[in-house]
C-alpha positions as CSV (number, residue, x, y, z in Angstrom):
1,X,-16.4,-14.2,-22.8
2,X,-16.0,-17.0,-20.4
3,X,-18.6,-16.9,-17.9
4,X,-18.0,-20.0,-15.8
5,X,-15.3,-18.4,-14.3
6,X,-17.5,-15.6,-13.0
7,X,-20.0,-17.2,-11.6
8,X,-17.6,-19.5,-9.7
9,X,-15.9,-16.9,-8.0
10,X,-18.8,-15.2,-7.2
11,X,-20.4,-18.6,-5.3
12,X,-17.4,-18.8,-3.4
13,X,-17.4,-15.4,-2.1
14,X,-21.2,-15.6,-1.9
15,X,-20.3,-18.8,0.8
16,X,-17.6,-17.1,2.5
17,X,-15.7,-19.8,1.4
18,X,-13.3,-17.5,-0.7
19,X,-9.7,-16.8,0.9
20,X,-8.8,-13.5,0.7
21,X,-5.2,-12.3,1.2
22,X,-4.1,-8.5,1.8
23,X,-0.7,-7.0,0.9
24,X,0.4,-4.3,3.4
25,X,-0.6,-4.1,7.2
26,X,-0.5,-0.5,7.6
27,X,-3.4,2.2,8.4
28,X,-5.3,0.5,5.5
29,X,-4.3,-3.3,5.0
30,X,-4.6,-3.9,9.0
31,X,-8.5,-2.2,9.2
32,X,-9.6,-4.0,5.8
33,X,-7.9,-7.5,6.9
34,X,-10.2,-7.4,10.3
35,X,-13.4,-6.5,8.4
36,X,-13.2,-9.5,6.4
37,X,-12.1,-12.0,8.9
38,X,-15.0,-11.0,10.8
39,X,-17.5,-11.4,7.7
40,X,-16.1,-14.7,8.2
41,X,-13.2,-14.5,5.4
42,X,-9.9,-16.5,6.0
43,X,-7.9,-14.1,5.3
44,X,-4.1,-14.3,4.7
45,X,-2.1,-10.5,6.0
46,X,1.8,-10.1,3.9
47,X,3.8,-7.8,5.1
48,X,7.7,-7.9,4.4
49,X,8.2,-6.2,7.9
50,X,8.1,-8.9,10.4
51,X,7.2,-6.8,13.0
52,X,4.0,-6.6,12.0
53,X,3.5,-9.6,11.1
54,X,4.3,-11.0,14.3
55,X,2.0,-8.5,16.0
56,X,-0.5,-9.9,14.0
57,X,-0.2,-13.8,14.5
58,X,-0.3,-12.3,18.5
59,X,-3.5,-10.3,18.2
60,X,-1.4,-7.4,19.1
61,X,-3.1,-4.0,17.0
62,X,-0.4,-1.4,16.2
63,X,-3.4,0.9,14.9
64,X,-5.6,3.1,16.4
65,X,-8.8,2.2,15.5
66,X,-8.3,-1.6,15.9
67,X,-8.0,-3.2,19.2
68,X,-5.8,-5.9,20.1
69,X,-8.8,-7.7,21.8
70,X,-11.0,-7.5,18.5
71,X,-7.9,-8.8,16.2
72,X,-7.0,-11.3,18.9
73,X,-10.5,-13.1,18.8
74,X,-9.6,-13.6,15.0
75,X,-6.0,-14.6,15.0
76,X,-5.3,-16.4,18.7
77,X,-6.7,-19.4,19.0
78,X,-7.4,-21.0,22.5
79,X,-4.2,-23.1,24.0
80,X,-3.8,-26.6,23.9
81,X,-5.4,-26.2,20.1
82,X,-3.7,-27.2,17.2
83,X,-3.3,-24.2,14.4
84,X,-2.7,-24.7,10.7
85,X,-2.1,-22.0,8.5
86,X,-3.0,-23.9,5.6
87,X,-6.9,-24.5,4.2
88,X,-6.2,-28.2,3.4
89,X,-5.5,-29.0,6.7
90,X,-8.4,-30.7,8.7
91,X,-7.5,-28.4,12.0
92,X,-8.5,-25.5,14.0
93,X,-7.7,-22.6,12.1
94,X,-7.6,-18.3,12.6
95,X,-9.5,-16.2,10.6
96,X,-6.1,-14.1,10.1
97,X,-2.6,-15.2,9.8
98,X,0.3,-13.1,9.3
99,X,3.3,-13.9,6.7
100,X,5.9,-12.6,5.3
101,X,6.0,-15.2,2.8
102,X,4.3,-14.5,-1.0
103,X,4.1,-18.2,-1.6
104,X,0.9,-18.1,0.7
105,X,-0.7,-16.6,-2.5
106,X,-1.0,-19.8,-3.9
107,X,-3.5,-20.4,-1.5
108,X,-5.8,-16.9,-2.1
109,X,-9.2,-16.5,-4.1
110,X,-9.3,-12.6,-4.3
111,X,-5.8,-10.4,-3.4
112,X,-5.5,-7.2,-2.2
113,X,-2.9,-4.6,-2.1
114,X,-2.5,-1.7,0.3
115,X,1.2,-0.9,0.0
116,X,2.8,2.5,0.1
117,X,3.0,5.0,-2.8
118,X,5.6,7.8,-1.7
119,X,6.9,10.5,-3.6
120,X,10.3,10.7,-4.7
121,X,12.8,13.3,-3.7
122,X,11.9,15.2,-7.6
123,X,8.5,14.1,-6.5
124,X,7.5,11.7,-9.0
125,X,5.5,8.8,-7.9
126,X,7.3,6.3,-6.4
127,X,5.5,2.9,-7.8
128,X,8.1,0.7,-7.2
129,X,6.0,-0.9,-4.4
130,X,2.9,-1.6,-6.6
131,X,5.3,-2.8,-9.2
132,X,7.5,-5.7,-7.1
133,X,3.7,-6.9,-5.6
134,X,2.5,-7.0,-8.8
135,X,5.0,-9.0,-10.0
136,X,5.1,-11.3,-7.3
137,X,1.4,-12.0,-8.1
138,X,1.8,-12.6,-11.7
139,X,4.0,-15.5,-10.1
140,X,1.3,-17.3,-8.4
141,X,-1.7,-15.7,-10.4
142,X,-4.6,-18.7,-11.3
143,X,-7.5,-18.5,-13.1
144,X,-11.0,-16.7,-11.2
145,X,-8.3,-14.4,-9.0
146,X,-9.5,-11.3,-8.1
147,X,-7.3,-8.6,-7.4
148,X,-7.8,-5.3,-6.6
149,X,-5.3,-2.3,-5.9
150,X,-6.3,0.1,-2.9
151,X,-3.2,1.8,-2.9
152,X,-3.7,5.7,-4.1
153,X,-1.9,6.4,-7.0
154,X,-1.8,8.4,-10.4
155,X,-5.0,7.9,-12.8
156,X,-4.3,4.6,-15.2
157,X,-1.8,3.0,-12.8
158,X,-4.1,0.2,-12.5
159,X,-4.3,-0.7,-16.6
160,X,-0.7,0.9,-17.0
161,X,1.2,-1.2,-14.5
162,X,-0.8,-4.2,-12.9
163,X,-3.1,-5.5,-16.0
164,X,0.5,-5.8,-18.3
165,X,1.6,-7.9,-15.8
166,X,-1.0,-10.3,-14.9
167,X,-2.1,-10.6,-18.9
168,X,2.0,-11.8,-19.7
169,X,2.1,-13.7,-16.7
170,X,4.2,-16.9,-17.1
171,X,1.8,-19.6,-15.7
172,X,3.6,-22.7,-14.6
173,X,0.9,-25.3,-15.8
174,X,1.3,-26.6,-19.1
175,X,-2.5,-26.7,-20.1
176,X,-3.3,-23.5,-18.9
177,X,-1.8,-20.2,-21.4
178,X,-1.8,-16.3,-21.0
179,X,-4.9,-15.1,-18.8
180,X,-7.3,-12.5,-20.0
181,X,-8.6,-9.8,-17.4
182,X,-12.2,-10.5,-17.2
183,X,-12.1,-14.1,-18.4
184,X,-9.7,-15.8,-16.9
185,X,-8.9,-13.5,-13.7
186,X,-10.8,-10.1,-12.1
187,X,-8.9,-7.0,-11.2
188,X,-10.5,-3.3,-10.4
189,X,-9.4,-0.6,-8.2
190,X,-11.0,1.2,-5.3
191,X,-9.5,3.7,-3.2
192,X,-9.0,3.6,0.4
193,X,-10.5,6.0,2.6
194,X,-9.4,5.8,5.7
195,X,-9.0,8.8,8.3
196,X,-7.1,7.5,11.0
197,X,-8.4,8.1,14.2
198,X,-11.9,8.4,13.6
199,X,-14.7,6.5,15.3
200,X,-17.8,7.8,13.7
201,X,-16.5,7.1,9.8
202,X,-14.9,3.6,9.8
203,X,-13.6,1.2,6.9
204,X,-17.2,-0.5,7.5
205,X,-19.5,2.1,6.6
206,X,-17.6,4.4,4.8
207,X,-19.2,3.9,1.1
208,X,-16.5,1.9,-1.2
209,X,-16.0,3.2,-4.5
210,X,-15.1,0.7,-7.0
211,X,-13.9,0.3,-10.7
212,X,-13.4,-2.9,-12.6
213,X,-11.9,-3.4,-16.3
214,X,-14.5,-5.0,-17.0
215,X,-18.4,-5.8,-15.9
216,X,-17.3,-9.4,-14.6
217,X,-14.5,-7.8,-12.9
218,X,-16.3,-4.9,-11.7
219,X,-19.6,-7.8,-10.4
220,X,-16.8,-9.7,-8.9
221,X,-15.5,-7.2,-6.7
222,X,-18.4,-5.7,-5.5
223,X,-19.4,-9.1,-4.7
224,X,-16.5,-9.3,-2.2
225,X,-16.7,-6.3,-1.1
226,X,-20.2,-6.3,0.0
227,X,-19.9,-9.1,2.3
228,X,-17.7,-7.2,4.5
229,X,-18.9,-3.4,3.5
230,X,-21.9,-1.8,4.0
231,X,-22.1,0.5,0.8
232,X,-20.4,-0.3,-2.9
233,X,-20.5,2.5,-5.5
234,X,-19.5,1.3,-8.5
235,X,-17.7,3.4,-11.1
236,X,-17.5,2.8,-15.1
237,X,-13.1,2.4,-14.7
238,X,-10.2,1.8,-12.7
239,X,-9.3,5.3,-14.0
240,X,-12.5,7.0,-12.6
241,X,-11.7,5.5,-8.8
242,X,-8.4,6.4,-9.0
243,X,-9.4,9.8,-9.7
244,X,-11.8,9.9,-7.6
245,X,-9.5,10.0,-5.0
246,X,-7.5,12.4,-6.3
247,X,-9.8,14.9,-6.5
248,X,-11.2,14.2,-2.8
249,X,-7.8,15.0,-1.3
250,X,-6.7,18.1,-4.1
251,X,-10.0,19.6,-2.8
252,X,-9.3,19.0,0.8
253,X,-5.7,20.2,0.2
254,X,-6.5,23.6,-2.0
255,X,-9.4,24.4,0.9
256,X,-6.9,24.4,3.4
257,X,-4.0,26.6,1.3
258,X,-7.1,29.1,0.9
259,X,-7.9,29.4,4.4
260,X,-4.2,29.4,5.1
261,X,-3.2,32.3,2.9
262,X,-6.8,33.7,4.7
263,X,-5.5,33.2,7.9
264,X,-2.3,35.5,7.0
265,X,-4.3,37.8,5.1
266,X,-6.4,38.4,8.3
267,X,-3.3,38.6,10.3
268,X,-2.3,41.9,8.2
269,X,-5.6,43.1,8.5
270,X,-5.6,42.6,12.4
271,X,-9.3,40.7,12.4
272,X,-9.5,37.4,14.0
273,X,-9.8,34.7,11.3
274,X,-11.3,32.3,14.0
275,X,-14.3,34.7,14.2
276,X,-14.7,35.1,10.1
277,X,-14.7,31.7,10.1
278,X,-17.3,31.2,13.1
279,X,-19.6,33.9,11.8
280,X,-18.9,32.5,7.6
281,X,-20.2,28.6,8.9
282,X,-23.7,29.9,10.1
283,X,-24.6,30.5,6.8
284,X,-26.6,27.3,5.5
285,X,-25.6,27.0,1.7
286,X,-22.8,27.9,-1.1
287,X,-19.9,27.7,2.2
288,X,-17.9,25.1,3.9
289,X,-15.8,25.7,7.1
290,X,-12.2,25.0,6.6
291,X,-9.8,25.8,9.2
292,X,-5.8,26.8,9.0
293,X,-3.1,25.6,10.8
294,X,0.5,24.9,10.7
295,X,0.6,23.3,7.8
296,X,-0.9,20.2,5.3
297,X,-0.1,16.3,7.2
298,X,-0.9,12.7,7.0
299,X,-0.1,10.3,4.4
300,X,-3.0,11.7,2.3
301,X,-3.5,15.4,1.4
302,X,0.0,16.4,1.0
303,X,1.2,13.8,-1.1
304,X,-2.3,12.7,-3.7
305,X,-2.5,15.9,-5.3
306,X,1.3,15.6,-6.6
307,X,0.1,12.3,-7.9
308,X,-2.6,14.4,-10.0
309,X,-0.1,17.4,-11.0
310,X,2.8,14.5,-12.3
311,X,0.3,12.8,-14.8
312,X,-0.9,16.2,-15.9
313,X,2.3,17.3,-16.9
314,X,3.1,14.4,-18.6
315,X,0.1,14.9,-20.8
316,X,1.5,19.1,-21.0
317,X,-0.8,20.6,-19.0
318,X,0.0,22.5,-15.6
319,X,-2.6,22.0,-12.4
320,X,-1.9,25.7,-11.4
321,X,-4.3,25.2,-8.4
322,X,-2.3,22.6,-7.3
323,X,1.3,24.1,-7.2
324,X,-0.2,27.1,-5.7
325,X,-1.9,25.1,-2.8
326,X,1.1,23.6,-2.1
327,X,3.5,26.4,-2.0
328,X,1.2,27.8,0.6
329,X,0.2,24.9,2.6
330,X,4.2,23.7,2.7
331,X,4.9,28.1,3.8
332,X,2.7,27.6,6.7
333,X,5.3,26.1,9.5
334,X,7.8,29.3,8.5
335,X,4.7,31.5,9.4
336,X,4.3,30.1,12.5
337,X,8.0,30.1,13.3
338,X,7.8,33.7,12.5
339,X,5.2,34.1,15.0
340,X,6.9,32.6,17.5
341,X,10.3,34.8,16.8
342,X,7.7,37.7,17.4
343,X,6.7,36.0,20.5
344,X,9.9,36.0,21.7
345,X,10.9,39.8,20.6
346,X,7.8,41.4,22.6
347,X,9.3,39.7,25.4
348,X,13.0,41.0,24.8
349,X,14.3,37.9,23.9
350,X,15.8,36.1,20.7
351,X,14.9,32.7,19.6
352,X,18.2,31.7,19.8
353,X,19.2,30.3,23.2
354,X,15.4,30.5,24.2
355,X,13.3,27.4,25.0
356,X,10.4,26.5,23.1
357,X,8.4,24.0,23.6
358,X,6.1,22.7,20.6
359,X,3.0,20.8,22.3
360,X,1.8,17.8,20.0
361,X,3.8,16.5,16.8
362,X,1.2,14.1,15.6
363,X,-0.1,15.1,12.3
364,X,-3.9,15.7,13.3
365,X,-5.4,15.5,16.9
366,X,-5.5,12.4,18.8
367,X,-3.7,10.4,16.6
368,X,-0.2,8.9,17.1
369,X,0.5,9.4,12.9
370,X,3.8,11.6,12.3
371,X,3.5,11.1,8.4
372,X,4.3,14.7,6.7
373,X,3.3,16.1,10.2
374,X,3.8,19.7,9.6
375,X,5.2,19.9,13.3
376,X,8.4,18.1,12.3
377,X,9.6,20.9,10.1
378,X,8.6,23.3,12.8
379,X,10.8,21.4,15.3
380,X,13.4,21.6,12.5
381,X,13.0,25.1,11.7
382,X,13.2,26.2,15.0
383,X,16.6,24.4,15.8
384,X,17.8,25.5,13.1
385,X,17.7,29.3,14.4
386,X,19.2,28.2,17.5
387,X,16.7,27.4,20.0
388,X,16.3,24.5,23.0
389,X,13.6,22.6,21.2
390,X,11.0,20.4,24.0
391,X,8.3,18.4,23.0
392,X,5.3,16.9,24.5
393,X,2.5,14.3,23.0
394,X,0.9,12.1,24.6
395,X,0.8,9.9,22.1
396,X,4.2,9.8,20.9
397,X,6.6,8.9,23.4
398,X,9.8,9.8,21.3
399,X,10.9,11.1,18.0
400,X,13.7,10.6,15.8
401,X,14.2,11.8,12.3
402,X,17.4,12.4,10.5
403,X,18.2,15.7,11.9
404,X,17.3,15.0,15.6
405,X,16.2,13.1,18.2
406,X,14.1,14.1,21.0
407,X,11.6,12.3,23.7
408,X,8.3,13.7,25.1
409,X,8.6,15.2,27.9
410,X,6.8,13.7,30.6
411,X,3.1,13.9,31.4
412,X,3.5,14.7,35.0
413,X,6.1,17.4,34.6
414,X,4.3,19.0,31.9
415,X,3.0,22.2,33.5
416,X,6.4,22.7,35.1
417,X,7.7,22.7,31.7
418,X,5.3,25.0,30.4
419,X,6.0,27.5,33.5
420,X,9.9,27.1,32.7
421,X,9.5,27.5,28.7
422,X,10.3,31.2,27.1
423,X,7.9,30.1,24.6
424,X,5.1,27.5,23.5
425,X,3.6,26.7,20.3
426,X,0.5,24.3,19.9
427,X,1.2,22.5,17.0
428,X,-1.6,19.4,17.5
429,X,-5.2,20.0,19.4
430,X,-4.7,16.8,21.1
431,X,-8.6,16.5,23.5
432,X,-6.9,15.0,26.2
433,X,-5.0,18.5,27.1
434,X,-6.6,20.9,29.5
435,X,-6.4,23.6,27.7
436,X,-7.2,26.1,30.2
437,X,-4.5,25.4,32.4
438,X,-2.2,25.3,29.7
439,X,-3.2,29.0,28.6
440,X,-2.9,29.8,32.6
441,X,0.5,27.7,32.7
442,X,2.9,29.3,30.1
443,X,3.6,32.7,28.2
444,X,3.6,33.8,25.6
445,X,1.9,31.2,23.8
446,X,1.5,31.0,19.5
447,X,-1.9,28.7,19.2
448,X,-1.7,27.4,15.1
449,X,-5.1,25.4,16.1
450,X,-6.9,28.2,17.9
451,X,-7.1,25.3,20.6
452,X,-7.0,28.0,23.7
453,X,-9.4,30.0,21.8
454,X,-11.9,27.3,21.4
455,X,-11.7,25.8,24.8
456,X,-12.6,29.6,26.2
457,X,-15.4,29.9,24.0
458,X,-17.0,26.6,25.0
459,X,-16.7,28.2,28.8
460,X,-18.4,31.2,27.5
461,X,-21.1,29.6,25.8
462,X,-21.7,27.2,28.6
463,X,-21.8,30.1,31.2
464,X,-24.7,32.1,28.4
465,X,-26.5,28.9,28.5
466,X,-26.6,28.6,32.5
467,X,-27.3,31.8,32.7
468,X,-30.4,31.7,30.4
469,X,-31.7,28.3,32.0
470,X,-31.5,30.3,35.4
471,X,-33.4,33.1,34.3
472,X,-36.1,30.7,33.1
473,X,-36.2,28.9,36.1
């Protein structure tokens, strides 16, 4: 085994002299290209949307979580300056430049890719993106590259799909032949883990997992990764970190479907499921609070467990957990539209012709995200039956899919709304409602987040607590 190679890529990284070039600018390329131009990486951001790219060469963030003042101190540089976009040329240079150009490859050390992995309508993986990047870096792949794949995907995608590619690459030069992972170029897989809209759990101290095909390509891409990271966990595969993931979000996902289904058994039972759930999370071991809602959303959860299910067919085995998880979890925005039919019923009225306005249609609260939002099928649901759909969220101004199109109503005639509406249903806890004067402002009202519930008991517990501190005093 060649270990010249090795070590050379790992004293470039080592000096930050390493370029590193990231494939997708979404909710994961955008977060991971700012983390290494601040650990001092040039780093080179592909897109094929030239939206974003622009965005980016403007220090303009289109994610939560990144601000356009922290991207624009690595990609604007002062005026009057010249810029060069190229690491040969003696001038001023930003840390990040966007392209949509994959010649720019030619220019990178270590790549990675962060594009999207849908489902298809029969939902089969959808690869095709992983494939066409793949092969456009088999075009400009050169001995000691590092690539690794952060896009979630079915266990052995990473040695199935990438490796073939890279190890029957056509190389241009005339003295240099087919490459050999772990000799002549470095390529392992580590799953992203991003949760958009969280502060406390970021791309830079979430812990990395991370699986080579081999121990130089495994030491070289922990070696990267630990310059701009603050914990690596290594795994013995590419196969182990992609299932890794899998089994992070299939847990999430058949967690929720049982506290859904709870929630509905609770509902026939006529006891609160909130309060199970309250009184259930005091106890200290063997229990972990999950909480239902209107359904499973993000880009995540609803999708990564079909990833799991597809493979395990194709090797004849059926992830009964998983089918059942979904048909519940993917049930949940008919139950609520249920509720609110009985809503409107116990107020003599039919859901068709009635107004109903759904408040939030971001997947998760205090997010802008409308990826497999589970609100989106109640808004379709519930114009399907007839009724003179509303929306409001603050974070997404208007909303368009191929069904409808509706915009947010406005901020400052919101409580006029909710006064006018026959019916509301919360569909997303954003903070920034009052939720209070919402439940003061509109009847009847079907809470899927127990947001009005919440908000009340906080009151409570806050008037308990003055009340002790008084009698003490």
């Amino acid at each position: 085994m060649t270990t010249s190679f090795d070590l050379e890529i790992c004293k470039i990284i080592g000096s930050r002299q390493a370029t590193v070039a990231i494939i997708g600018l979404g909710y994961v390329g955008l977060p991971l290209a700012v983390a290494f131009g601040e650990a001092g990486f040039r780093t080179i951001c592909i897109d094929v949307n030239q939206g974003r790219v622009d965005a980016v060469n403007r220090g303009e963030s289109y994610i939560q979580g990144i601000s356009s003042e922290r991207l624009a101190a690595l990609t604007v540089v002062e005026p009057g300056q010249t810029v060069s976009t190229s690491k040969t040329d003696h001038v001023l240079q930003p840390k990040i430049f966007g392209t949509t150009d994959f010649d720019a490859l030619d220019e990178a050390n270590a790549v990675i890719v962060c594009v999207p992995t849908p489902l298809s309508k029969t939902k089969d993986p959808d690869v095709s993106y992983i494939v066409s990047v793949a092969d456009e870096i088999a075009k400009h792949l050169n001995r000691g590259m590092l690539i690794v794949l952060e896009s979630t995907t079915y266990p052995g995608t990473t040695e199935e799909i990438i490796l073939p590619r890279l190890e029957q690459a056509d190389i241009n030069s005339s003295d240099q032949g087919p490459m050999k992972a772990g000799e002549d170029f470095y390529l392992a897989f580590s799953p992203e883990r991003i949760d958009p809209g969280r502060t406390d759990w970021t791309v830079l101290n979430t812990p990395k997992v991370m699986g080579g095909v081999t121990s130089n390509c495994q030491k070289a891409a922990v070696a990267l990764y630990s310059c701009a990271l603050e914990r690596i966990v290594p795994v013995s595969s590419p196969r182990v970190a992609e299932t890794v993931k899998l089994l992070e979000n299939t847990f999430r996902a058949t967690n929720i479907a049982l506290v859904n289904e709870f929630a509905i058994m609770c509902d026939y039972l006529g006891v609160d499921v909130w309060e199970v759930i309250d009184a259930a999370k005091t106890k200290p071991f063997g229990y972990m609070p999950f909480y239902p809602g209107p359904g499973l959303g993000g880009h995540c959860i609803p999708i990564d467990p079909q990833y799991l299910a597809w493979k395990l067919k194709s090797l004849d085995y059926t992830a009964r957990f998983i089918q059942l998880a979904e048909e519940i979890n993917f049930g949940m925005p008919e139950y609520w539209v249920t509720k609110v039919q009985d809503a409107l019923n116990n107020e003599r009225k039919a859901i068709n012709g009635s107004s109903v306005l759904v408040l939030g249609v971001a997947y998760k609260a205090d997010v802008d995200d409308l990826r497999e939002s589970p609100a989106l099928d109640i808004l379709e649901l519930l114009i399907n039956k007839g009724a003179q759909v509303s929306y409001h969220d603050p974070n997404v101004p208007t909303l368009e899919t191929d069904k409808y199109r509706l915009t947010s109503v406005e901020s400052h005639a919101l409580y006029e709304q909710l006064g006018c509406a026959d019916c509301v249903i919360i569909a997303t806890d954003h903070s920034s409602y009052d939720w209070i004067k919402i439940s003061n402002s509109a009847s009847p009202i079907v809470d899927t987040r127990n947001a009005i519930g919440k908000a009340k008991k906080s009151i409570t517990d806050l008037r308990k607590l003055s009340s002790v501190l008084t009698d003490l005093s």
